[in-house]
C-alpha positions in Angstrom: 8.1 3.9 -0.1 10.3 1.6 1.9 14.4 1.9 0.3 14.2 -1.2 -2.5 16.7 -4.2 -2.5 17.2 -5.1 -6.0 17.3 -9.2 -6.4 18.2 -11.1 -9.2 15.0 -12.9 -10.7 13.7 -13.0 -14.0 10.1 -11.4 -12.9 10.9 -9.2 -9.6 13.4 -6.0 -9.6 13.3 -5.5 -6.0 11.8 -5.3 -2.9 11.3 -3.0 0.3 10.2 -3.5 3.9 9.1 -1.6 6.3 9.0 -3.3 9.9 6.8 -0.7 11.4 4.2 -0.6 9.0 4.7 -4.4 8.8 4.4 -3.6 4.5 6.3 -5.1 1.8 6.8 -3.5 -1.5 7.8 -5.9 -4.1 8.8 -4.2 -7.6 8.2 -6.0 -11.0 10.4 -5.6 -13.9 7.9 -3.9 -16.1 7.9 -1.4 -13.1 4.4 -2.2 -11.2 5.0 -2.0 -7.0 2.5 -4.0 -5.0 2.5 -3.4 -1.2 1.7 -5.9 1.1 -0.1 -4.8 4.3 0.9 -6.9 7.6 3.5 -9.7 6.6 5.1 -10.7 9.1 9.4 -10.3 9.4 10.0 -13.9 9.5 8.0 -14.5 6.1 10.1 -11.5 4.8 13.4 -12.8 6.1 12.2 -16.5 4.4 11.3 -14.4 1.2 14.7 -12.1 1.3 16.9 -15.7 1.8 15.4 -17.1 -0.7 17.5 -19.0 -3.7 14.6 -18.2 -5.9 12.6 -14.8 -5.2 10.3 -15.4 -7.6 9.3 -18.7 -6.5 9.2 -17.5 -2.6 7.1 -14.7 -3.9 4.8 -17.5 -5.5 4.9 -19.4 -1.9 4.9 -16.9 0.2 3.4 -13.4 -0.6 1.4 -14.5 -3.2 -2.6 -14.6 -2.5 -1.6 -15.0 0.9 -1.7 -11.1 2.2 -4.0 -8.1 1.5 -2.2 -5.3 -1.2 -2.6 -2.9 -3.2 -1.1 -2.0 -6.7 1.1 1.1 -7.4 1.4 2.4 -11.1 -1.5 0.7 -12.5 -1.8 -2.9 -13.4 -3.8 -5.9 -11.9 -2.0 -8.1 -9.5 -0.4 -11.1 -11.4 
């Protein structure tokens, strides 16, 4: 897994890119890690700048990219 950036959000604990794989890991407070195959480094770098990460996850990552789901859970 990428090296996590924690963020200050009520829902998300962090998040991770990696530019080669193009994948973002996003962490969730209860723990669950989605990975997000092919989003682009500008979307990230909107995401990352964010004033609210939860609501540019909502926007941004959201629905919007194929992932899958680490440690269990559906996707919210």
């Amino acid at each position: 897994m990428q090296d996590m950036t924690e963020v200050t959000s009520s829902v998300i604990a962090a998040y991770g890119y990696n530019p080669t794989t193009k994948t973002l890991a996003v962490q969730f407070k209860r723990g669950i890690v989605y990975l997000y195959e092919d989003v682009p480094a500008d979307v990230v770098a909107e995401f990352s700048a964010a004033d609210s990460i939860g609501k540019a996850y909502t926007d941004l990552i959201r629905g919007q990219y194929k992932h899958e789901v680490e440690d269990g859970d559906p996707a919210p």
